[in-house]
N, C-alpha and C positions, 0 to 999 in steps of 0.2 A: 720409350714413346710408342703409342700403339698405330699401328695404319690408318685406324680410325680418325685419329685426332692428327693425324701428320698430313695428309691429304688435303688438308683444308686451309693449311696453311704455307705461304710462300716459303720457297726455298731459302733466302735470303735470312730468313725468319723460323727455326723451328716451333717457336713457340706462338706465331702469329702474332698480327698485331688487328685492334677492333678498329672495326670503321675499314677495315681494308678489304673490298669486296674481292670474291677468287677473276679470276682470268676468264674471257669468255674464248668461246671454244673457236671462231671466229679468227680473234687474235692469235691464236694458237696457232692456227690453219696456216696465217701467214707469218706466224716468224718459225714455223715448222720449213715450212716453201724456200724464205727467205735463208734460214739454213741449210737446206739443200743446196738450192741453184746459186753457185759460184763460179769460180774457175774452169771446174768441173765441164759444164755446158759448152764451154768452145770447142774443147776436146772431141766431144759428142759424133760431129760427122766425120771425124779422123776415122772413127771406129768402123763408122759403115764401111770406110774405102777398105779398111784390113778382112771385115767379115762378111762381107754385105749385106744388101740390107734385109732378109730375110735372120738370119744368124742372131744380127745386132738387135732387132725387135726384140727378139726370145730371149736376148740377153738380158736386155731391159728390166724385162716383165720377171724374170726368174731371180734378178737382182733384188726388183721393188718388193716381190711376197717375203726373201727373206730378209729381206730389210724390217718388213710389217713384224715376224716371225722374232725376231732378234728384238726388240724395241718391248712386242709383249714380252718377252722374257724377264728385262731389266725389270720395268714397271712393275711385272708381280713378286719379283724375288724381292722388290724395294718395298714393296709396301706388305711382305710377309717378314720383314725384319725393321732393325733399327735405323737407318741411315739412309738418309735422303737428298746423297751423293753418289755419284759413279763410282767415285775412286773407294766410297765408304763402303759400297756394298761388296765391290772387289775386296775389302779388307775382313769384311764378316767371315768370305769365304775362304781367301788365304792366306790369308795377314798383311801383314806390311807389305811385304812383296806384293801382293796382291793390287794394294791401293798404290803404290809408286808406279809401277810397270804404266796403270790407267794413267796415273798425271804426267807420267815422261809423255807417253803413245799422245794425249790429247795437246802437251805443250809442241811437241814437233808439227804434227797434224794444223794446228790451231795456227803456230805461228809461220809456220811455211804458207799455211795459205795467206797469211793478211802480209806478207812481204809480196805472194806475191800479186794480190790486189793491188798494192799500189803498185807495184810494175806496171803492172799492163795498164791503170788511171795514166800513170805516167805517160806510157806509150801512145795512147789515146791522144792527151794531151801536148804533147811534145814530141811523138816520136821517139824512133830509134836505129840503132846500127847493127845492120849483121853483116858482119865481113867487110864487103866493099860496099852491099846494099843498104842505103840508106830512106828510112819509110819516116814522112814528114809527119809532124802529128797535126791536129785540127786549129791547134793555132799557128803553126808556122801556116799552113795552107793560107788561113784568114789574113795573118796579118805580116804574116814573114817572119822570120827569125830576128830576135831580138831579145834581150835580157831576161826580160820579165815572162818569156813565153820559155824559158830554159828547162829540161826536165826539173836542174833542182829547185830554182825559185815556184814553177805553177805547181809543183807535187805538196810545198811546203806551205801555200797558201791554203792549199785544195784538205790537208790533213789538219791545218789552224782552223780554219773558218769551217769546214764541213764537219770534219772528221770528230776534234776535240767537242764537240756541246754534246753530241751523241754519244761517245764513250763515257759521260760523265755520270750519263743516266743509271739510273742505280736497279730497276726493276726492270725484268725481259718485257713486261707488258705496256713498258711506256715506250719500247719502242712497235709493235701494233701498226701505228698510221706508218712511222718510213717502210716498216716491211712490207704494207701494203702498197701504196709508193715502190715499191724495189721489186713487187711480184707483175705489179703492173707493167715496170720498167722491162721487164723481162718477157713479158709477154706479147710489149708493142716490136721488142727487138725480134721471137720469132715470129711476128704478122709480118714485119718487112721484109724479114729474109723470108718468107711464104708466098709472098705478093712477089716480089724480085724471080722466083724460082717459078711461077706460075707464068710467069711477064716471058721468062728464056724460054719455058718449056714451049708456049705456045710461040714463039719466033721460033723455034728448033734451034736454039742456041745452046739446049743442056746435051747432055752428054749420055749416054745410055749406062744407066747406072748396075752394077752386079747386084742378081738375086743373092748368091751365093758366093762364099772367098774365093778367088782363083790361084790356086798353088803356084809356084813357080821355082824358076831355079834362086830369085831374088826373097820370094817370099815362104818361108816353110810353115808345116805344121804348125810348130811350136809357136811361131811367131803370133799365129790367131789367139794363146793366150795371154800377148801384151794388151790384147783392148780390154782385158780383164778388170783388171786394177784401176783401168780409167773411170770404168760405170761402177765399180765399188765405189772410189775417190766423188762420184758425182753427184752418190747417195746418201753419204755418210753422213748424219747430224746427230748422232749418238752422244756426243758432247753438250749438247742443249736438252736430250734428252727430260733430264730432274729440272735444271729449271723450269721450265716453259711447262712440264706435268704436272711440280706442286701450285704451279700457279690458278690451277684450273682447279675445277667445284669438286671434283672427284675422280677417281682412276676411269670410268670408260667413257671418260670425255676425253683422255689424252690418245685415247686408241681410236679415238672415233674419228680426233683432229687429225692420225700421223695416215689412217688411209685414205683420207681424201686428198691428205699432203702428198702422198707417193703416187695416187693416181692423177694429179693435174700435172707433177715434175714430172712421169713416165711422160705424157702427152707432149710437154713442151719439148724435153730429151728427144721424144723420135721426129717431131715438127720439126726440129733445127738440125737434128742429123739428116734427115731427109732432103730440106731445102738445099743446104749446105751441100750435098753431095750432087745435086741436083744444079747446083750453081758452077761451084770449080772443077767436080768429077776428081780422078787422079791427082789432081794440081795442090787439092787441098792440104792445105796444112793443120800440125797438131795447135797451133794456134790460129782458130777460124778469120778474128780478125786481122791477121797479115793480110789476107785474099782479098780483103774490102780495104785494103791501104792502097790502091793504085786510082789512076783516073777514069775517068767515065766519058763518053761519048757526048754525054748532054748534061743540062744543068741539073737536071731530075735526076736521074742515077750519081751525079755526085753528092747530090742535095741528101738523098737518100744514104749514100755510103755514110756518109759524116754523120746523118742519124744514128744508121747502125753501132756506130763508134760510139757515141755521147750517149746514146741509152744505155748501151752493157756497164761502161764508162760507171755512170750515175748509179745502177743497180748494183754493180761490186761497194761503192761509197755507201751507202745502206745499208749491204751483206756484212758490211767490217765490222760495226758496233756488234752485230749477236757473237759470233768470234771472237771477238776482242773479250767479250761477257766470259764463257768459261774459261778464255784463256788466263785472265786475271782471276779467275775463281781457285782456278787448278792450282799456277804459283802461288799464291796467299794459301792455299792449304797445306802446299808441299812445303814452301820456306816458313811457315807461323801455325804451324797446327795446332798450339796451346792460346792463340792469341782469341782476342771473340771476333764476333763475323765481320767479314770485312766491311760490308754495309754500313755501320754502325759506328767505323774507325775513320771518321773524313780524311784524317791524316795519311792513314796508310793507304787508304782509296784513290784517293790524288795522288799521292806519291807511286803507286803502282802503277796508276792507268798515264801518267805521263810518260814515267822509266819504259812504259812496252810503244810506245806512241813513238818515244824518241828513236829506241833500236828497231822499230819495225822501220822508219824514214830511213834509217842512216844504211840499213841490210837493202835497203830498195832502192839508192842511189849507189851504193860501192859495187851492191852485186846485180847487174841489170838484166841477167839472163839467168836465172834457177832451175831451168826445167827439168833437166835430169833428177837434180837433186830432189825437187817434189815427185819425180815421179816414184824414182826408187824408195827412200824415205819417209813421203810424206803417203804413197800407196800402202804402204807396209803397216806403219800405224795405222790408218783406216780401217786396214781389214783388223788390225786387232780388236779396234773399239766396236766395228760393226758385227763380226762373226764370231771370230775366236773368243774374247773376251764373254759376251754373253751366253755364249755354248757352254764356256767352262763354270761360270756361274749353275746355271742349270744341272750340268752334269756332278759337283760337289754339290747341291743339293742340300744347303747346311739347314736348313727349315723344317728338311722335308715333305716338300708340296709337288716335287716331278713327276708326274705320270708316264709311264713307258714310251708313247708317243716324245712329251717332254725331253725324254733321252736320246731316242732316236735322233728326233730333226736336232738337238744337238751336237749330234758325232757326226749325222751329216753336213753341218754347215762347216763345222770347226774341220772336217776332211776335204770339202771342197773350198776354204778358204785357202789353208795352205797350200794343197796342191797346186791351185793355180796361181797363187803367189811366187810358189818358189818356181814353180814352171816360168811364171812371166820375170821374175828379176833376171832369172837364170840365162832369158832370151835376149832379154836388154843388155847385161854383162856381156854375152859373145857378141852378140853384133856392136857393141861399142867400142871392143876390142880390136872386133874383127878389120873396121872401120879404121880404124887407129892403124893396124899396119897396114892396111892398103896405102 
């Protein structure tokens, strides 16, 4: 199949189908955005406190070009060969191995995060327990604790009634209006946290925030490359990549959607790390909204918290359909590779998207705290889809289209992903350890 004629046709569909117009670039923008900005985003002003905020800026920005850098890579190796999948073009270049390693890395990536969207919906919702501290969610506030406001009844309505009509959707472009919906949602969330951070600053209630990380006996070197893998983890959409690209008219409309996509996420990313550090300072936590679970002095700053809550709330309930998307794309290739597209199969389509619906609920009710395990895990993957993976593409070269440059920023991305991968797990393992025997 040539580049030519693959481009023009949706993913879903290699062979296209008539009367189906491409993707406008628009769309794109926002389920590009709406890919991005997940989990990811709370984490954000965590980072400042570890780097400050001059460091974390630079990070951002060095993260976002190779994020752009990595994305043209895939897009041109894909459309100078046959396959018009992730895992497919990983397989032109190394075979089998190749295309598995991609669907293992995207189903852990994929499903770690939609478990842990509904956690935190839940949390939102219902609350939760850490230790002895217990943080009420928006309906017990409202209306008090009672049955029907229980994490598992509101998580199991909120994934029936919201969740289910949008995973059923069969084309990335039909979801367009909720991502735009969800990019919105995420944008009212950092204006409140901006407005809230503006409101302290001018009361002198913030806190004097670090240009720079401050070393200490508590805090080391090493430790400044755990915020690493979080701004990798917050960039990552490599997974959505093919779809959302053959949906569009042609290859440099997909490059044209993912830089406008990286520069309004860099904006929001430093807007909510910023405010965010600005608001709690030190206090802050790796999950932003703990900090906005407590009370407020006046009706207005509670009125306010509880926004902050139910918008992120509402934008992760939007982010899950595109996720859920490749994640059901990836198992259907890996478990039925001989079968035809899954689109096409209602049967196996319903039966898929419920089977991942039901074990994401039931992983988000037994296991109510994952963070570790996303970070080590689900960080790892990340960098493989976003750096390593595409570098190695490039650097096997099986087309032959690499230009020198081509190789270079290859063995540079694929040498500073790892480095600072194995540096940052390396740093989470001893201090978790370390923690452990204290």
């Amino acid at each position: 199949m040539s580049p030519a004629s693959d481009v023009h046709a949706p993913l879903l569909s290699p062979h296209g189908h008539p009367g189906v117009n491409p993707a406008s670039v628009s769309g794109a923008v926002f389920n590009i955005a709406t890919s991005i900005i997940g989990a990811g985003i709370m984490s954000i002003p965590a980072t400042l406190k570890v780097l400050g905020i001059i460091p974390a800026f630079a990070l951002i920005v060095i993260v976002g070009v190779l994020v752009e850098m990595s994305v043209e890579f895939l897009m041109r190796f894909t459309h100078s060969g046959e396959s018009i999948t992730y895992a497919g073009v990983m397989k032109e270049s190394f075979g089998r191995v190749g295309s598995v390693a991609t669907q293992v890395c995207v189903m852990i990536t994929n499903l770690g995060c939609l478990i842990m969207y509904l956690i935190i919906i839940a949390d939102v919702l219902s609350g939760s327990q850490h230790g002895e501290t217990i943080h009420f969610g928006v309906l017990q506030e409202w209306f008090g604790s009672h049955w029907w406001n229980s994490r598992e009844f509101a998580l199991l309505v909120t994934v029936i009634v919201v969740l289910f009509p949008l995973v059923l959707l069969k084309r990335v472009e039909s979801l367009k209006f909720s991502s735009f919906i969800s990019v919105l949602l995420a944008v009212i969330f950092v204006g409140i946290c901006s407005v809230m951070a503006i409101i302290a600053l001018v009361q002198g209630k913030t806190k004097n925030p670090r240009l720079v990380p401050q070393l200490d006996e508590q805090t080391s070197f090493f430790d400044l490359f755990t915020a690493v893998p979080v701004i990798v983890t917050a960039f990552t959409f490599h997974f959505n990549v093919h779809p959302i690209g053959f949906e569009l008219g042609k290859p440099s409309d997909m490059i044209s959607a993912v830089r406008v996509s990286l520069v309004l996420c860099a904006a929001i990313y430093f807007a909510i790390g910023l405010s965010g550090y600005l608001l709690f300072g030190d206090s802050i936590m790796s999950d932003i909204l703990v900090n906005f679970d407590k009370s407020s002095d006046t009706a207005t700053g509670a009125l306010l918290n509880d926004v902050v809550r139910l918008s992120y709330a509402l934008h992760l309930m939007l982010v899950f359909p595109l996720l859920n998307f490749s994640l059901r794309s990836n198992i259907d290739e890996f478990l039925f590779p001989k079968k035809p597209l899954l689109a096409s199969d209602t049967k196996r389509f319903v039966a898929l998207t419920i089977l991942l619906l039901v074990f994401s609920y039931l992983a988000a009710i037994a296991f109510p705290n994952i963070w570790y395990l996303f970070q080590f895990v689900g960080s790892t993957s990340a960098v493989c889809l976003a750096f390593i993976f595409p570098g190695a593409i490039a650097l096997r070269d099986v087309n032959g289209i690499s230009t020198k440059k081509d190789r270079l920023l290859a063995r540079i991305m694929i040498v500073l992903a790892v480095v600072t991968s194995v540096i940052a797990i390396s740093t989470n393992l001893y201090n978790l350890l370390g923690n452990k025997k204290e």
